[in-house]
N, C-alpha and C positions, 0 to 999 in steps of 0.2 A: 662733559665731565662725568668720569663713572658713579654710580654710586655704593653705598654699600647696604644691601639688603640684609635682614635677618632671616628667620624662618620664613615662611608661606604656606599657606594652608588652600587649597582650593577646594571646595565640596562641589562643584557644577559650575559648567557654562551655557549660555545660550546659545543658539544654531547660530546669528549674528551678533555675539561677541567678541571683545578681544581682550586676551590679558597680556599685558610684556611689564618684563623685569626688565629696566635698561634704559637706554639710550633709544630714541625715535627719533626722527623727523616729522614724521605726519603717520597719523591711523585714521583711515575711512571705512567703518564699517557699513556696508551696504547689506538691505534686504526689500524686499517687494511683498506684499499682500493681497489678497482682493479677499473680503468677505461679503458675505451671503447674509443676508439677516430680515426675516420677517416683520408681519406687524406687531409689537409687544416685545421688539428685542433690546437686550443693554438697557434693560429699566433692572432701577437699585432703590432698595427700600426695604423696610422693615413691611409692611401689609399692603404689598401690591396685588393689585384684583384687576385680573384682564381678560375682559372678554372679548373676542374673536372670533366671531360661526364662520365665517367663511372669507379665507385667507389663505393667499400664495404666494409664494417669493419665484418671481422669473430667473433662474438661474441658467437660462440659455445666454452664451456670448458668444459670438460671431469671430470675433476678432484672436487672431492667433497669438499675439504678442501685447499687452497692454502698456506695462511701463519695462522698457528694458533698459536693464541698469551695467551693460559690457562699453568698455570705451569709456570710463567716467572717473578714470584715474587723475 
């Protein structure tokens, strides 16, 4: 059943977004990541204190494809 929209305002979308005005069946937004992150990473806080003398994050991957997301309709 149609419906009836007013104005719309869009300021930004994200890379794996979706916006529809309308009528759907189905929306699958897909996306993939791999991050990298040391020792001391993704800490939240007001007076965090981190020490670390000697630290490395292995960022070698062998593997050509990790999660591939083609075929997943």
């Amino acid at each position: 059943m149609p419906a009836i929209v007013g104005i719309v305002q869009v300021n930004s979308i994200g890379t794996s977004s979706v916006f529809n005005i309308g009528d759907v069946y189905k929306i699958m937004p897909m996306a993939t990541v791999k991050t990298f992150a040391g020792a001391g990473s993704f800490n939240t806080g007001d007076a965090i204190e981190v020490y670390n003398h000697i630290s490395s994050t292995n960022t070698y991957d062998q593997d050509g494809v990790d999660q591939p997301i083609s075929f997943t309709t």
